[in-house]
BAVEX-767435 format. One record per residue: x negated, y negated, z of N, C-alpha, C in turn; residue number from 1. Coordinates in Angstrom, 3 decimals, m for minus. Layout:
<rs>
<r <X, Y, Z>, <X, Y, Z>, <X, Y, Z>, NUM>;
...
</rs>
This chain:
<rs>
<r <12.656, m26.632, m6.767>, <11.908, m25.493, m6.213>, <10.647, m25.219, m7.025>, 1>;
<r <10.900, m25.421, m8.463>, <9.602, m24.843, m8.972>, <8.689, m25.831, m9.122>, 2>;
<r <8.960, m26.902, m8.276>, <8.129, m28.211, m8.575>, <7.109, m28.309, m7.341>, 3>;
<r <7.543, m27.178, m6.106>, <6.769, m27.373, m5.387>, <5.174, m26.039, m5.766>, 4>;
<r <5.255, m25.074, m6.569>, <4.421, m24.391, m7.437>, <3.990, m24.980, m8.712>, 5>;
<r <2.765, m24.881, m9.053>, <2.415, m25.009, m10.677>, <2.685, m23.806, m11.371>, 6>;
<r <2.971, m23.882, m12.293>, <3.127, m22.197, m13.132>, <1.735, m21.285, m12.810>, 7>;
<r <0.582, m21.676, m12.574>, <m0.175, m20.791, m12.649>, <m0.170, m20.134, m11.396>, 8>;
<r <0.781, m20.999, m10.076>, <0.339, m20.532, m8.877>, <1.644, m19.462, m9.097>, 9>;
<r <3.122, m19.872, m9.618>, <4.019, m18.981, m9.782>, <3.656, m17.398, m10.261>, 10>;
<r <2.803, m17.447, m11.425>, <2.146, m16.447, m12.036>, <1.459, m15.290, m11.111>, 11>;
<r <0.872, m16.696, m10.282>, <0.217, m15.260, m9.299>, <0.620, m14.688, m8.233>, 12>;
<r <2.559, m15.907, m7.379>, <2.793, m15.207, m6.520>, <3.738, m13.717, m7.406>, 13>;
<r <4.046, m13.782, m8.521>, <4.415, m13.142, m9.504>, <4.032, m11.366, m9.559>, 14>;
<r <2.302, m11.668, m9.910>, <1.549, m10.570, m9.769>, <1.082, m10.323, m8.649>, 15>;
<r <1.104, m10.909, m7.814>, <1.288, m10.370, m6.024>, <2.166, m9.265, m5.670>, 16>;
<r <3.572, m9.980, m6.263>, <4.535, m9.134, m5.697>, <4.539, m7.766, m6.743>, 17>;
<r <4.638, m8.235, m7.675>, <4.434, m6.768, m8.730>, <3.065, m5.543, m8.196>, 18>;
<r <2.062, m6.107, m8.074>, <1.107, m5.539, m7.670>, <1.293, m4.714, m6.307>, 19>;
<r <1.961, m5.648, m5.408>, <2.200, m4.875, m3.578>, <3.161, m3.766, m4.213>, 20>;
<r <4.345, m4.386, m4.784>, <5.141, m3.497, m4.919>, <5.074, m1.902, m5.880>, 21>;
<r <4.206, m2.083, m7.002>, <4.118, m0.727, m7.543>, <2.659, m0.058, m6.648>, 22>;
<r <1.838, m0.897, m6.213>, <1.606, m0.140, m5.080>, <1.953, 0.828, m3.888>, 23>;
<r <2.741, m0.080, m2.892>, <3.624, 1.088, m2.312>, <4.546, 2.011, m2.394>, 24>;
<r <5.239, 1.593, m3.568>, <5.840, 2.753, m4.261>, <5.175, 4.261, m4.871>, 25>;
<r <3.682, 3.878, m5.408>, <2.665, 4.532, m5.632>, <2.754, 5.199, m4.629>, 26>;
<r <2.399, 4.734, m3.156>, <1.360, 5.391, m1.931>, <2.436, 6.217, m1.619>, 27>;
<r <3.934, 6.372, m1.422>, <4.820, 6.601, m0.428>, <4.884, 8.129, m0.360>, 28>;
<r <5.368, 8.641, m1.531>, <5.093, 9.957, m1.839>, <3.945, 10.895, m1.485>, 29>;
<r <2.664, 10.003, m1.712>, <1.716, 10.461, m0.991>, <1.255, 10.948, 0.113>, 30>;
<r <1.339, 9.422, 0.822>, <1.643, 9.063, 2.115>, <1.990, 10.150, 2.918>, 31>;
<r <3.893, 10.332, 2.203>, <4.572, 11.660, 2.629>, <3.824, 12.474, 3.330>, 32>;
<r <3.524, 13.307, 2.006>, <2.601, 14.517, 1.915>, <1.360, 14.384, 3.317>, 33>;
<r <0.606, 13.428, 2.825>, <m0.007, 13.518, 3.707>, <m0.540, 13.500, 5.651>, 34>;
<r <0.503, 12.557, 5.573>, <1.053, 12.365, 6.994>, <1.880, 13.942, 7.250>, 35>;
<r <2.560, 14.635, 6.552>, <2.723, 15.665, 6.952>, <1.702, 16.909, 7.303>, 36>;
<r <0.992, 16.610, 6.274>, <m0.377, 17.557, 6.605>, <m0.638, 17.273, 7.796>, 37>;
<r <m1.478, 16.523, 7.907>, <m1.947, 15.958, 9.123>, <m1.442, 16.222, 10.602>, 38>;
<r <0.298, 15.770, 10.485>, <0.404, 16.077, 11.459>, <1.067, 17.567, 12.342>, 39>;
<r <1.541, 18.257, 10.719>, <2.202, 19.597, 11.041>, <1.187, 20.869, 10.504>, 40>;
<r <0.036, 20.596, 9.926>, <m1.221, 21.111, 9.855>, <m1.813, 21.734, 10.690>, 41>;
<r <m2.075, 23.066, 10.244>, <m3.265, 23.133, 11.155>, <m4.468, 24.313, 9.996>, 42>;
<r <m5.761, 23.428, 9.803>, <m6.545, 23.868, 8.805>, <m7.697, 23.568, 9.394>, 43>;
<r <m9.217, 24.501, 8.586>, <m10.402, 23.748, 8.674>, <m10.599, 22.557, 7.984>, 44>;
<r <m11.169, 21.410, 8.609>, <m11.349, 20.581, 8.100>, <m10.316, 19.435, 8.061>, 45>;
<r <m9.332, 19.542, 8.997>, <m7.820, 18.589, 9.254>, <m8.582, 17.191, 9.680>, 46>;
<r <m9.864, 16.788, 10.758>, <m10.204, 16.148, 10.852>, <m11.020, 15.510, 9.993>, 47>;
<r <m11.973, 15.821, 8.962>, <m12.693, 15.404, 8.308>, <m11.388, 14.486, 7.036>, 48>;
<r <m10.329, 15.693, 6.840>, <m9.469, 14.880, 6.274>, <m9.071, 13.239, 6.443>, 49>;
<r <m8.565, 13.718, 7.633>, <m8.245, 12.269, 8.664>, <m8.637, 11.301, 8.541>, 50>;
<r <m10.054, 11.584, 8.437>, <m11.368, 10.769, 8.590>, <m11.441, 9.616, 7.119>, 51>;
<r <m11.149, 10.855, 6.516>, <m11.345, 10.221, 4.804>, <m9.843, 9.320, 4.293>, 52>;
<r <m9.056, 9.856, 4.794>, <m7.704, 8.889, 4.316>, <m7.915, 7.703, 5.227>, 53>;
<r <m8.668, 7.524, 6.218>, <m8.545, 6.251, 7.018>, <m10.083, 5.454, 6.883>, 54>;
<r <m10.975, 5.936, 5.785>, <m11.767, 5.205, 5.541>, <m12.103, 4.022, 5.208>, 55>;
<r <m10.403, 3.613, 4.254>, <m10.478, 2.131, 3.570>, <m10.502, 1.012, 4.789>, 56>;
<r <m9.861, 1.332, 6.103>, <m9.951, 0.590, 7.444>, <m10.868, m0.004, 7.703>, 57>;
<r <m12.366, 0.798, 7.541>, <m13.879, 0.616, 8.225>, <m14.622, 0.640, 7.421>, 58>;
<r <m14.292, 0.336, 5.516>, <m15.433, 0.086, 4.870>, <m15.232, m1.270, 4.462>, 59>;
<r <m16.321, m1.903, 3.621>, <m15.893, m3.166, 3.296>, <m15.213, m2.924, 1.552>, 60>;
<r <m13.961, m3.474, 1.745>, <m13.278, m3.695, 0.416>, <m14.092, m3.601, m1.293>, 61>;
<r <m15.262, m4.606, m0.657>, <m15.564, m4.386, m2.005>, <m16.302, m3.359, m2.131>, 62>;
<r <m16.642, m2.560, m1.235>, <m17.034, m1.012, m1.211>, <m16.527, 0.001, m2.046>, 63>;
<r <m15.069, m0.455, m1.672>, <m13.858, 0.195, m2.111>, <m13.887, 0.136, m3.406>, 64>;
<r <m13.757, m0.968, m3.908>, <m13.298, m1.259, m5.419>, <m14.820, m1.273, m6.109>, 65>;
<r <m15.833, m1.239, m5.340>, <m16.876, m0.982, m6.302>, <m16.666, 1.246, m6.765>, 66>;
<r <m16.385, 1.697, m5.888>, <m16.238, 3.029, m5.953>, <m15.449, 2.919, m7.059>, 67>;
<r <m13.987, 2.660, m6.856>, <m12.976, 3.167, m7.810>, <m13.844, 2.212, m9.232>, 68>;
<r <m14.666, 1.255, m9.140>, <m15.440, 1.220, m10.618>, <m15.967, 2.216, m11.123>, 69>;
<r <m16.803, 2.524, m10.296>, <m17.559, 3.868, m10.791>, <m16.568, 5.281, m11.411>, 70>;
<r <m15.427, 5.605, m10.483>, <m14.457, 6.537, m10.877>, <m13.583, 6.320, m12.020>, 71>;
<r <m13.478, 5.282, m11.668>, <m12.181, 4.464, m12.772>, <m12.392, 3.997, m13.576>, 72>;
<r <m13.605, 3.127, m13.984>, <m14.029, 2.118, m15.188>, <m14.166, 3.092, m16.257>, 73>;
<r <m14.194, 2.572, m17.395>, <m14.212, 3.192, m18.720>, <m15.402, 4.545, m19.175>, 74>;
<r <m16.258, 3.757, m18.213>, <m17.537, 4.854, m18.439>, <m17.433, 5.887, m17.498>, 75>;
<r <m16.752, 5.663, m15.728>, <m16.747, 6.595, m15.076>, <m15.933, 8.144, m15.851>, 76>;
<r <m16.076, 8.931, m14.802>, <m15.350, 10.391, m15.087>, <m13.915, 10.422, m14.930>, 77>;
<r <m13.051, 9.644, m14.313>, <m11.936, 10.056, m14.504>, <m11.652, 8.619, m15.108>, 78>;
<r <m11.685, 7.494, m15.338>, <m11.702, 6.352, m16.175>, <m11.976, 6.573, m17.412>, 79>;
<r <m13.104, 7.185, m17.609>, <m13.414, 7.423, m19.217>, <m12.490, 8.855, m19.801>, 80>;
<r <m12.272, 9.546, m18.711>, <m11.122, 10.808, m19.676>, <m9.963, 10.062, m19.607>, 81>;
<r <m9.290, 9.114, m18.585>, <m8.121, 8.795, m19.113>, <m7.658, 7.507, m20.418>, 82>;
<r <m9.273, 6.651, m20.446>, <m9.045, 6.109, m21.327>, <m9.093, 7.346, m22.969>, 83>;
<r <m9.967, 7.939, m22.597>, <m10.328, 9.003, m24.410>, <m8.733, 9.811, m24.751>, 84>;
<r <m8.143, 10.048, m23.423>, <m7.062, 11.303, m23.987>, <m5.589, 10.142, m24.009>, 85>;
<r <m5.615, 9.530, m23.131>, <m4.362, 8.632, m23.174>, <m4.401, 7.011, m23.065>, 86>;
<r <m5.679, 6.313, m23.895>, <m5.391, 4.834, m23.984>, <m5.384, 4.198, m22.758>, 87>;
<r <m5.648, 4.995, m21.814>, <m5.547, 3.763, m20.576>, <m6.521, 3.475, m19.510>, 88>;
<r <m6.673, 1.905, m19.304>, <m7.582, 1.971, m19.132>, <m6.935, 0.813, m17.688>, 89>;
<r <m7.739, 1.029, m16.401>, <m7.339, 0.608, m15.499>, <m8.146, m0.488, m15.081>, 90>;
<r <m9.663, m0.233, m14.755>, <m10.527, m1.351, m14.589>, <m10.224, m2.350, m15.281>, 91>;
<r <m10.028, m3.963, m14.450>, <m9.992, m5.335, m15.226>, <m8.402, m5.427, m15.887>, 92>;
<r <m7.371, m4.370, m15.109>, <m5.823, m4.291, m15.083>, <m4.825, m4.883, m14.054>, 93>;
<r <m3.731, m4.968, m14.640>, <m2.773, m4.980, m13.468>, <m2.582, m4.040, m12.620>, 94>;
<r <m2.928, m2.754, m13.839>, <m2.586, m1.643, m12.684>, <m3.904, m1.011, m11.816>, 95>;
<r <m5.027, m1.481, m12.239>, <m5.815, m1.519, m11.835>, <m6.246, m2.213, m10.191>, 96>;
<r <m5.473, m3.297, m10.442>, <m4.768, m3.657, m9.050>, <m4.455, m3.000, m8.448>, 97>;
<r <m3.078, m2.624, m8.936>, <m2.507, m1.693, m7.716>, <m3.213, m0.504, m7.194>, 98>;
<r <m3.816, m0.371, m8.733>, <m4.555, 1.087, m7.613>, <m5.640, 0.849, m6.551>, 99>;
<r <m6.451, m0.431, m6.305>, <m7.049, m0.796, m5.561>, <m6.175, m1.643, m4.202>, 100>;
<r <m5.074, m2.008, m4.694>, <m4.624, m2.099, m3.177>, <m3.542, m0.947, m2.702>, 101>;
<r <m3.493, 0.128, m3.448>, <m2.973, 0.917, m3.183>, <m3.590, 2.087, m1.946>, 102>;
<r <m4.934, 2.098, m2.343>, <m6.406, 2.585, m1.935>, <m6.436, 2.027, m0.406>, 103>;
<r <m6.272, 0.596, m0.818>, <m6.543, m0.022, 0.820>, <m5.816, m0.228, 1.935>, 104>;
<r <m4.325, 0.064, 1.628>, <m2.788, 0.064, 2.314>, <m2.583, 1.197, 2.801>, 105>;
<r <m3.031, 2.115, 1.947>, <m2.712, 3.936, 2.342>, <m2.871, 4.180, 3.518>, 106>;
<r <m4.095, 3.711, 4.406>, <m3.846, 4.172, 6.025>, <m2.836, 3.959, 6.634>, 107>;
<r <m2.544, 2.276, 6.122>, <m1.445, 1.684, 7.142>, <0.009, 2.727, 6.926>, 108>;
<r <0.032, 2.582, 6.093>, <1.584, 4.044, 5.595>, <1.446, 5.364, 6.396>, 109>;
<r <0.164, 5.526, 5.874>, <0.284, 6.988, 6.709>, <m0.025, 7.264, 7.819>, 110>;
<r <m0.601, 6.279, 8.801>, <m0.181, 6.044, 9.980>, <1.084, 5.813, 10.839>, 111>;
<r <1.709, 4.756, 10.112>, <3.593, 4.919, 10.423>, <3.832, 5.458, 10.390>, 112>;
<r <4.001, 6.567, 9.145>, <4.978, 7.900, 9.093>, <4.114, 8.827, 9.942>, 113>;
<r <2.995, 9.306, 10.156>, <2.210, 10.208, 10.905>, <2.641, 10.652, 12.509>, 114>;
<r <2.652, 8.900, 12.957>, <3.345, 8.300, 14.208>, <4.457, 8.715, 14.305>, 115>;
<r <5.767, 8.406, 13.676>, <7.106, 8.177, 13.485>, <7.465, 9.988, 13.258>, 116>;
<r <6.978, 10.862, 12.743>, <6.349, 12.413, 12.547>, <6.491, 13.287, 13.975>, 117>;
<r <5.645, 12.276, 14.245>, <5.234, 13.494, 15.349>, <5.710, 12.855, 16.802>, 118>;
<r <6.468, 11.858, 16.863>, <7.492, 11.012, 18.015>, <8.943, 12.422, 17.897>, 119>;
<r <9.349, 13.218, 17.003>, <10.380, 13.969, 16.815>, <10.449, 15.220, 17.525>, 120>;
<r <11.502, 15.409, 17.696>, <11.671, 16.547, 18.691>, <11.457, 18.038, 18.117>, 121>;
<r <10.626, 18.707, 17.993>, <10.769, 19.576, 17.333>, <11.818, 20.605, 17.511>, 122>;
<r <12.661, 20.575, 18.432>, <13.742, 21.515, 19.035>, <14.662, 20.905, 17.962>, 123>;
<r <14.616, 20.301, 17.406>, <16.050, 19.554, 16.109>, <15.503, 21.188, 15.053>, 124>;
<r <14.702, 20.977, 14.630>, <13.777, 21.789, 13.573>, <14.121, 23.551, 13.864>, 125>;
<r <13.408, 23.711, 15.039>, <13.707, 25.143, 15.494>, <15.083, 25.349, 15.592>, 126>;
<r <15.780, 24.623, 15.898>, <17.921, 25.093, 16.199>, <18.180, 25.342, 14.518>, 127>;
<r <17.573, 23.984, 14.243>, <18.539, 24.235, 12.212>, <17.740, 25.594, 11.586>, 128>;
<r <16.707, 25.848, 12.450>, <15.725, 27.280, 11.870>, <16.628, 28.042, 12.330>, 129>;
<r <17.310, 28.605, 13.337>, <17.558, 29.447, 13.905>, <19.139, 30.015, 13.327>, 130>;
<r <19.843, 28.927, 12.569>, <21.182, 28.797, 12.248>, <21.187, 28.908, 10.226>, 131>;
<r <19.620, 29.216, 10.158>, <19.473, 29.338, 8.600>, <19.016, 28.510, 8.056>, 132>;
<r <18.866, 27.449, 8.007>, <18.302, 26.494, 6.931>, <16.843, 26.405, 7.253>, 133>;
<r <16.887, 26.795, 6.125>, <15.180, 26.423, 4.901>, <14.729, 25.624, 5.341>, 134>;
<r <13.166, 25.529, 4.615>, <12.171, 24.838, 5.248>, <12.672, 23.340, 4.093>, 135>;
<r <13.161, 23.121, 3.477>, <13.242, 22.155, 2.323>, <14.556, 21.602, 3.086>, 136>;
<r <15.481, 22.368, 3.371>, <16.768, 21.754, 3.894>, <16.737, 21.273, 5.719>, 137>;
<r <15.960, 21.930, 6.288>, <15.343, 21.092, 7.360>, <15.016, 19.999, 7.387>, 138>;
<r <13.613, 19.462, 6.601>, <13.245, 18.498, 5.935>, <13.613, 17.254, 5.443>, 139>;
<r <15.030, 17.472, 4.810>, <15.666, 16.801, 4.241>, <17.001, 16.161, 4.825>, 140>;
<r <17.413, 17.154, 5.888>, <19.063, 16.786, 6.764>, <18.326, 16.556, 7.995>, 141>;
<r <17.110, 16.606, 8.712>, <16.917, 16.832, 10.496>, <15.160, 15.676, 10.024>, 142>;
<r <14.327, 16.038, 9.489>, <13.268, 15.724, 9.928>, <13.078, 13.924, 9.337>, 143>;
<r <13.353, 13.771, 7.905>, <13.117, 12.899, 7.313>, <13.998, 11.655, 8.004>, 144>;
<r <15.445, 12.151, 8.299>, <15.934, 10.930, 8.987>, <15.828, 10.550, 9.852>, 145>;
<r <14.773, 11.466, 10.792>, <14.498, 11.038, 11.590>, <13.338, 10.428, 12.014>, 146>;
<r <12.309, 10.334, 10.948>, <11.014, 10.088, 10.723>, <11.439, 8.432, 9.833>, 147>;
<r <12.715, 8.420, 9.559>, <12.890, 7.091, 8.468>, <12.275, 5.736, 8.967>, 148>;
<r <12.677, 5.598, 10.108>, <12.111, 4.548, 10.740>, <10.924, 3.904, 10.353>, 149>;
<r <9.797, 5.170, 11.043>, <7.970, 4.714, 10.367>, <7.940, 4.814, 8.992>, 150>;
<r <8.888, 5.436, 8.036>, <8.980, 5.342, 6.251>, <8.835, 4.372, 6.055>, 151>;
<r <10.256, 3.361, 6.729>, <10.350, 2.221, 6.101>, <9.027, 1.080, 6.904>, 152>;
<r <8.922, 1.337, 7.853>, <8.150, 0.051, 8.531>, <6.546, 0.316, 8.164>, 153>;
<r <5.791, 1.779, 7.749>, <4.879, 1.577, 6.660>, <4.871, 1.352, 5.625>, 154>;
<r <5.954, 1.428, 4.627>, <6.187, 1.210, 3.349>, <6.211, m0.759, 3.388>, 155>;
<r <7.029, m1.129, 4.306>, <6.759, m2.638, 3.845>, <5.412, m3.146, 5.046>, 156>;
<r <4.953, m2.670, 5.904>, <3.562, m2.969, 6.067>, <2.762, m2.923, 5.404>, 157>;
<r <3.171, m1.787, 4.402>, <1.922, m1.652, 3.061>, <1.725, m2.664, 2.268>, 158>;
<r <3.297, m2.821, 1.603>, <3.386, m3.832, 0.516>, <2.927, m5.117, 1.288>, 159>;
<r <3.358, m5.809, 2.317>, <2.809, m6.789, 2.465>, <1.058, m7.022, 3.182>, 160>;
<r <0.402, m5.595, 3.235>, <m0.988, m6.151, 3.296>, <m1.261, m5.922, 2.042>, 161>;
<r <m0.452, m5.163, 0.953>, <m0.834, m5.459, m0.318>, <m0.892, m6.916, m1.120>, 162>;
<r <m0.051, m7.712, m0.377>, <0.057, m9.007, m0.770>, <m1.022, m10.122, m0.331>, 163>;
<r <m2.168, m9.625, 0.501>, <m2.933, m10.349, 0.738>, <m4.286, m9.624, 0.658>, 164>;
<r <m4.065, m8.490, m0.291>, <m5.733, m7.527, m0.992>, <m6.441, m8.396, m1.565>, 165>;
<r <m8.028, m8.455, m1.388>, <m8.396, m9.450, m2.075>, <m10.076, m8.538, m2.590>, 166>;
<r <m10.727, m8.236, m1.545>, <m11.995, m7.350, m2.051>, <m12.182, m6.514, m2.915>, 167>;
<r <m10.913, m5.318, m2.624>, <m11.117, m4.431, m3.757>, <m10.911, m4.600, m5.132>, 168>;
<r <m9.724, m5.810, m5.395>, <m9.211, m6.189, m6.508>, <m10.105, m7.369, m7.104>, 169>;
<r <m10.997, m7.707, m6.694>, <m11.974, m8.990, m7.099>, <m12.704, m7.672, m7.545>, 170>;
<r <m13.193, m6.655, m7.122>, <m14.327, m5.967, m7.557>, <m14.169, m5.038, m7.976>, 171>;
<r <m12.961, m4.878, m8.404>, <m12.229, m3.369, m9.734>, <m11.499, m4.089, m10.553>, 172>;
<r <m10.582, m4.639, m10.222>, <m9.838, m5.476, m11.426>, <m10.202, m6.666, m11.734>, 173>;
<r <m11.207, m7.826, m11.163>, <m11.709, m8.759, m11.364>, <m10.645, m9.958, m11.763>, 174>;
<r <m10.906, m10.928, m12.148>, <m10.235, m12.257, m11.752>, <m9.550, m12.571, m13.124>, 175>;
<r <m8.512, m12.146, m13.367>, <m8.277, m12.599, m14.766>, <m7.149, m13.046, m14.573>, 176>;
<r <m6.868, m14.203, m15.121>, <m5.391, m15.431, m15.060>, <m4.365, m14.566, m15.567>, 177>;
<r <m2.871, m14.001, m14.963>, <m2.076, m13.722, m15.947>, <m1.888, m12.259, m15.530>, 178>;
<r <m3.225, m11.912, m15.681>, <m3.670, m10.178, m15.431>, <m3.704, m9.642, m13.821>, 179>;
<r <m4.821, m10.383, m13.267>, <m5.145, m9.512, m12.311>, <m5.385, m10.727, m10.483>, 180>;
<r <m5.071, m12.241, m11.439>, <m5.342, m12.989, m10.378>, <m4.145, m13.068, m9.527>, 181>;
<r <m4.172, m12.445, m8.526>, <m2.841, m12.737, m7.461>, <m3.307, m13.942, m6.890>, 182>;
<r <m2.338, m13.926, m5.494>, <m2.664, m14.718, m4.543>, <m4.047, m15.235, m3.697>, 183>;
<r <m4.153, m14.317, m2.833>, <m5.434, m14.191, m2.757>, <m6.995, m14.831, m3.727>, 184>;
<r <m6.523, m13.978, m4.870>, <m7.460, m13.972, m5.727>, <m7.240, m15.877, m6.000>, 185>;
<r <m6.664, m16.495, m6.276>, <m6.229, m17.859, m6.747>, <m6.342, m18.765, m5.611>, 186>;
<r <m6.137, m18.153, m4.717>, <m6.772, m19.402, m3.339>, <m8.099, m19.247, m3.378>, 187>;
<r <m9.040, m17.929, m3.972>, <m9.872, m18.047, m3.687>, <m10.934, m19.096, m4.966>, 188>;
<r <m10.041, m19.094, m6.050>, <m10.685, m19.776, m7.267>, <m10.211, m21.505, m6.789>, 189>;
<r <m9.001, m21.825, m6.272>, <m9.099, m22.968, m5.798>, <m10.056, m23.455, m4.668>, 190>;
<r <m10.321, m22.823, m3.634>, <m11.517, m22.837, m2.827>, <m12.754, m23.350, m3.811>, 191>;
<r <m12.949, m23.061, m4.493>, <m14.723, m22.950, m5.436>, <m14.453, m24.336, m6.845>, 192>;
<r <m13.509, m24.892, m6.355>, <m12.937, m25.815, m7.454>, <m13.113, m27.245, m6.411>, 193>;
<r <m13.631, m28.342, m7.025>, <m13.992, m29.583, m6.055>, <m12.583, m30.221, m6.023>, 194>;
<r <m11.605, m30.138, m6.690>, <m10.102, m30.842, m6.725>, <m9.292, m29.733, m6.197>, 195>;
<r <m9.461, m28.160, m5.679>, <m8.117, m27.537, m5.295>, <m7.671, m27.580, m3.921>, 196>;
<r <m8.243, m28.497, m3.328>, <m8.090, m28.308, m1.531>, <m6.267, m28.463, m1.938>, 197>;
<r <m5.772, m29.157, m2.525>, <m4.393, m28.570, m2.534>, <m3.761, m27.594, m2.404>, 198>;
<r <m4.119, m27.174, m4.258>, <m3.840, m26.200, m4.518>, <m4.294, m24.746, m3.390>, 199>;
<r <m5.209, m24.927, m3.044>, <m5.845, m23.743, m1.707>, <m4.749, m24.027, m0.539>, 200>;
<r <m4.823, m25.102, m0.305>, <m3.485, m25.154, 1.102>, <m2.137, m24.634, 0.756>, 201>;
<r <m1.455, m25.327, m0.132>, <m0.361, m24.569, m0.841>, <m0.171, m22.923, m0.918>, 202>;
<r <m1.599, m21.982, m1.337>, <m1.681, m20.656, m1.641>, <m2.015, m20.405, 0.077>, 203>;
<r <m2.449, m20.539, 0.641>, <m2.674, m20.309, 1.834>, <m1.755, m20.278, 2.591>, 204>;
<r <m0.946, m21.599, 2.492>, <0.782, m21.284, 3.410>, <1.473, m20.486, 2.847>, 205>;
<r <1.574, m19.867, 1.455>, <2.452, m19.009, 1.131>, <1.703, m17.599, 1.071>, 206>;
<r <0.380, m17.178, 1.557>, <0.431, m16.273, 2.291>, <0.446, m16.133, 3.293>, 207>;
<r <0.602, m17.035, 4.390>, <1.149, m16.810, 5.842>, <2.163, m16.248, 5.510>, 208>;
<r <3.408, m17.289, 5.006>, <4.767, m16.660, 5.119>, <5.051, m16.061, 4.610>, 209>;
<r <4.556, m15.366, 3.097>, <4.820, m13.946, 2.957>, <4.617, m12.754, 3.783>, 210>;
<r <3.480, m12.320, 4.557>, <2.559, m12.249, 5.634>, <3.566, m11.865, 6.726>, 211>;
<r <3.681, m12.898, 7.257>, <4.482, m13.031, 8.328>, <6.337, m12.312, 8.059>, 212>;
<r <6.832, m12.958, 6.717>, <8.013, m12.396, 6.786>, <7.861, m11.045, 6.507>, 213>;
<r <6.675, m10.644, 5.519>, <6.861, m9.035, 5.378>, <7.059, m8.004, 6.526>, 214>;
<r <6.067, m8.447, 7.588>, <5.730, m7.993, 9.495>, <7.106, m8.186, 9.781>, 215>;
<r <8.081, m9.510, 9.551>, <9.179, m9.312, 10.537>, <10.173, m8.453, 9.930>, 216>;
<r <10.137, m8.429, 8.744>, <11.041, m7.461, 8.104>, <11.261, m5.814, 8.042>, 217>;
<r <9.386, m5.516, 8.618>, <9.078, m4.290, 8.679>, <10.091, m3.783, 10.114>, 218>;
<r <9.824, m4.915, 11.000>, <10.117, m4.138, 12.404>, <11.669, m4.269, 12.205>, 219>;
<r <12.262, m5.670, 11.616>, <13.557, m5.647, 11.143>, <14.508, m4.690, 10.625>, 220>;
<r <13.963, m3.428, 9.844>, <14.346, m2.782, 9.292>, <14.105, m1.788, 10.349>, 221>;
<r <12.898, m1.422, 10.370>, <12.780, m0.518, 11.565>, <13.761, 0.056, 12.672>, 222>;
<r <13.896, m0.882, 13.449>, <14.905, m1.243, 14.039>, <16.543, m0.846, 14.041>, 223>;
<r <16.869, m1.431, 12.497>, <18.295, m1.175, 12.197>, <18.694, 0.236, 12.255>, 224>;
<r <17.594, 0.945, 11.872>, <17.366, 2.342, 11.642>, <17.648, 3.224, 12.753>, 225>;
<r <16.784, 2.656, 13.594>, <16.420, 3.450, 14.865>, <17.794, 3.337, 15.510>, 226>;
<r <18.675, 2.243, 15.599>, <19.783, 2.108, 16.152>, <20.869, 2.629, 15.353>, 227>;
<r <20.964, 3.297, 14.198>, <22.225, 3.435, 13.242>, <21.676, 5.370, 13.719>, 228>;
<r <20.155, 5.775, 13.945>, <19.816, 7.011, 14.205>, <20.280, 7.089, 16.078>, 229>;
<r <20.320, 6.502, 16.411>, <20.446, 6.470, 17.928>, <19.462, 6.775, 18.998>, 230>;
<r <18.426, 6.249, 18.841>, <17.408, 5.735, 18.928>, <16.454, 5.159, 20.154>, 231>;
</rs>
């Protein structure tokens, strides 16, 4: 098995998966929150919101990750206070990664759950209101399990377009072997290499089928859900 990878390509399906994954774990909570705003909201400015969480869709990537340079890099304002007060420094990171494909996945999440949100009956909500339970215990026994469905099928839509981020993370975390070169990033250094047409085909089929199995797994799960909820 490991003979059909070189270690360096292992390395990066490695930091692929590390990267998708503390990514969406990152976004989910968020996500939450926000998809709830959105869709049980009602404020000035709900649309302009909207607007701005679904920006990473319609800009170009390296748009993206040139911004979070400016915010994030050592010299920016929240980059340079978190490197001065707590050592850390994200630009040209692993986690620097994630936070750039974290940035660029976030619609897809909070679109599922947004969707999956507001598909619910609100008469579940008003009965458990009416019989006493809290806005937290609503939430938690009537709304969430029933919203689980789009949880799970944005959460691994996320991670796996996290597995094929390539703009923002070339242009916030930049290309470093070990560090910050995933997949993506490594097909794209074999591309620019006169001997990697291999190595590029190799990284290329194994992001199809990561790709592809992440999509079938999303609806896979999805699915199980919707039928164990009755659905």
């Amino acid at each position: 098995m490991h003979e059909i990878l070189s270690p360096a390509e292992w390395e990066a399906l490695r930091l692929s998966l590390e990267v998708a994954l503390c990514s969406a774990l990152f976004s989910l909570p968020w996500a939450l929150l926000i998809a709830w705003v959105l869709s049980r909201g009602r404020f000035p400015g709900r649309s302009v919101l909207d607007a701005f969480v679904h920006l990473p869709l319609v800009l170009p990537p390296v748009a993206v990750g040139y911004v979070l340079l400016l915010l994030f890099g050592n010299r920016g304002p929240l980059g340079g206070w978190l490197h001065a007060h707590f050592g850390v420094q994200l630009a040209f990171t692993t986690a620097g990664a994630a936070l750039a494909t974290a940035v660029m996945s976030f619609p897809l999440m909070v679109r599922s759950i947004r969707i999956s949100l507001e598909s619910i009956d609100r008469g579940f909500e008003e009965a458990a209101q009416t019989l006493g339970a809290g806005p937290l215990d609503r939430f938690c026994t009537i709304t969430l399990p029933l919203m689980l469905p789009g949880v799970i099928a944005g959460a691994v839509t996320a991670f796996a377009a996290g597995l094929g981020e390539f703009g923002a993370v070339i242009t916030f975390a930049a290309n470093v072997p070990g560090e910050t070169r995933t997949i993506p990033l490594a097909l794209y250094t074999a591309i620019q290499s006169p001997t990697g047409d291999a190595q590029a085909l190799r990284l290329a089929i194994l992001s199809f089928a990561l790709g592809l199995l992440g999509l079938m797994l999303a609806e896979v799960l999805a699915r199980g859900v919707r039928r164990k909820l009755g659905r």
